[in-house]
C-alpha positions in Angstrom: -19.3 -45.1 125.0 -22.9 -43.9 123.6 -25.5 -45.1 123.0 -26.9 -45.5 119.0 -30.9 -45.8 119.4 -33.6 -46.5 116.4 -37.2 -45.6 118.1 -40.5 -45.8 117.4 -39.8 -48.2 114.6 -43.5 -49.1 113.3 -44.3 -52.3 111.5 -47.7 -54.1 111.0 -47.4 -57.8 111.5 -49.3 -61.0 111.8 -47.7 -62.0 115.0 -50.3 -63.3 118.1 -51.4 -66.7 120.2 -55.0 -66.0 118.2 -56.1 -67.3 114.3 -57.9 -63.9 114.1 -54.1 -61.9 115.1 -52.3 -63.9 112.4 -54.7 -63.4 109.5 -55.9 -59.7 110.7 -52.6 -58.6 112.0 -51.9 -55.4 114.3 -49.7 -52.9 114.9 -45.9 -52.8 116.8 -43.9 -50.6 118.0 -40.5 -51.5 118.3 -37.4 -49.5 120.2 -33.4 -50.8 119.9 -30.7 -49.1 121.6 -26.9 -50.2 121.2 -24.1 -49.2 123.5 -21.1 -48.9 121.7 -17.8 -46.9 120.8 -18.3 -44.1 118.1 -14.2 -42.7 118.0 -13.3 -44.7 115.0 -16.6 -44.2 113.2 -16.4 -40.5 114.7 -12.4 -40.2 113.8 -13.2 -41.3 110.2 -16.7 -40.2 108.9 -17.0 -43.7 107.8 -19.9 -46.0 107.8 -18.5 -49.3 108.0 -17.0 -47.9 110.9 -20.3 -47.2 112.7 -23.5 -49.1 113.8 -25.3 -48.4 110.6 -29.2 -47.6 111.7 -30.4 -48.8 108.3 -29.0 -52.5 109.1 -31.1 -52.3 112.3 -33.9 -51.0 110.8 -33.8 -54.0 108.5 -33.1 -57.1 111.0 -36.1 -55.4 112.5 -38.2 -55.6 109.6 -37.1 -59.1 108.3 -37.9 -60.3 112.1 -40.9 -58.7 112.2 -41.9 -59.9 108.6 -42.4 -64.1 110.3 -45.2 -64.6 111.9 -44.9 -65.5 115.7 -47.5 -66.5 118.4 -45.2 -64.6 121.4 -43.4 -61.1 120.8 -40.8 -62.4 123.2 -40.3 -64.7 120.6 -39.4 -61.9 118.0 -37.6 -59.9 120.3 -34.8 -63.0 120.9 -34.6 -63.5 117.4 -34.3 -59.5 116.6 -31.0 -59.6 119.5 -29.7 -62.6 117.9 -29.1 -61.4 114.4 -28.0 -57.9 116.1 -25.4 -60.1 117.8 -24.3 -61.6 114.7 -24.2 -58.2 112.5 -22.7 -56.2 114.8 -19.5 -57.4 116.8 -18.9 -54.7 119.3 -21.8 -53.9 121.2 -21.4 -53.2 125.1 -24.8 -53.4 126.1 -28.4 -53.5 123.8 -31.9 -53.1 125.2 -35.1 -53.9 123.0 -38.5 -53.4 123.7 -41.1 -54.5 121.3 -45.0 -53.2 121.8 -48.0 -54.8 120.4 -50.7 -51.8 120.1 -54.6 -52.8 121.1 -53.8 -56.2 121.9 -57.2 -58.4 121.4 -57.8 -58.6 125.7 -61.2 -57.9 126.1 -60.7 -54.2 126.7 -58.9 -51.3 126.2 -55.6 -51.7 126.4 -53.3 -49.5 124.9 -50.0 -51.9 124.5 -48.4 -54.7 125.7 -44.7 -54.8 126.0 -42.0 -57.0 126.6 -38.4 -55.3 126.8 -35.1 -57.0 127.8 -31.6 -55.3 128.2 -28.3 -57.1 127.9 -25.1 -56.3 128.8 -22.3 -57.8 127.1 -18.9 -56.5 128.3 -17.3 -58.0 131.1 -14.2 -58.7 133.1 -11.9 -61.3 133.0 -11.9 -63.0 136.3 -8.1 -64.2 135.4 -6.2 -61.4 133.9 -9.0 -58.3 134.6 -9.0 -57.3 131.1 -12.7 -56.1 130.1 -14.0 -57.6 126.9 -17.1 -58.5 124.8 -18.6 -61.5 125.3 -22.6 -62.4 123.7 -22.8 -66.1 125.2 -22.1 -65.0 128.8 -23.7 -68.5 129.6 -21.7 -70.6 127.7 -18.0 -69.3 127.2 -16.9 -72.5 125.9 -18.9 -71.8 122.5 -15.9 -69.5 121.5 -13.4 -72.5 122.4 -15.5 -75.7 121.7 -12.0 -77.9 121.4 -11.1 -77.3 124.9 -10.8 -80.6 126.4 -13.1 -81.6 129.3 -10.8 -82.2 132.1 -9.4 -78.5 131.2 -13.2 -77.1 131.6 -13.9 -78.9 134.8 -10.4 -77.1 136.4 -11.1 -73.9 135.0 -15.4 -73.9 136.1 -13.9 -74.9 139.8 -11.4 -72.2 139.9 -13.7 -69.2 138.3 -17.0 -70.4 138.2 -19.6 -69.9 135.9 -17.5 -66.5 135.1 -16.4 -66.5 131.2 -12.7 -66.1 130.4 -11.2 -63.7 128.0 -10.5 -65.0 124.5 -6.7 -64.4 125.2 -6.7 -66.4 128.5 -9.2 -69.5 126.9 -6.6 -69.7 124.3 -3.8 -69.9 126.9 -5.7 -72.9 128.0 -7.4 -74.7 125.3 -5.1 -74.0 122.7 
């Protein structure tokens, strides 16, 4: 596995809590770093076979483009539509920094950063796999019925089940 990283990504936006922030707008610094396989995109020389860093680069600017009162709120939204452009990512950290945020002194940035890791084991049959909604496994298989989600959260928990063993049991 590697890891595929876009840093210092720099952006001016109107995000902030105050009027002044949203009309004056400031500065951000943005870093994204995906863990994923490179042997097929490696093997091949091919693109669509790779994380493509100008696709980041652009969920980054559209994101960063809407105005937002919290930069955790523009970091969620930046790891959602990374989740839903790219399907194989092991792990992905972000870290977003607002430069000279308005605090009443110098401050040089403020930061919020959050790392997710998205490959897991199968607590049935042990095979690792991919999973984005770690919380809520039954997303993948909504027509499970509920008698057959109650058995399977006593026996493993809140621990997600391949795709391979949900369809075993919810068809």
């Amino acid at each position: 596995m590697a890891w595929i990283a876009l840093e210092g990504m720099r952006f001016f936006a109107y995000h902030g809590v105050y009027d002044a922030e949203q009309v004056l707008g400031g500065e951000y610094v943005l870093d994204v770093y995906i863990k994923t396989g490179i042997s097929l995109a490696a093997g091949t020389d091919a693109l669509e076979n790779a994380v493509n860093y100008e696709t980041v680069h652009h969920i980054c600017k559209m994101e960063m483009a809407k105005p937002r009162k919290l930069i955790e709120k523009v970091l969620q939204e930046i790891v959602n539509q990374l989740k839903h452009q790219f399907g194989a990512m092991q792990a992905l950290r972000v870290r977003v920094r607002k430069l000279n945020p308005p605090l009443g002194g110098r401050v040089a940035s403020a930061v919020v950063e959050e790392e997710y890791d998205f490959f897991q084991e199968c607590p049935r049959c042990k095979t690792s796999f991919i999973n984005y909604e770690p919380d809520d496994c039954w997303k993948r298989h909504p027509n499970a019925h509920p008698a057959t989600r109650e058995t399977l959260e006593r026996q493993f928990g809140k621990k997600c089940l391949c795709d391979n063993c949900l369809r075993l049991y919810a068809g």
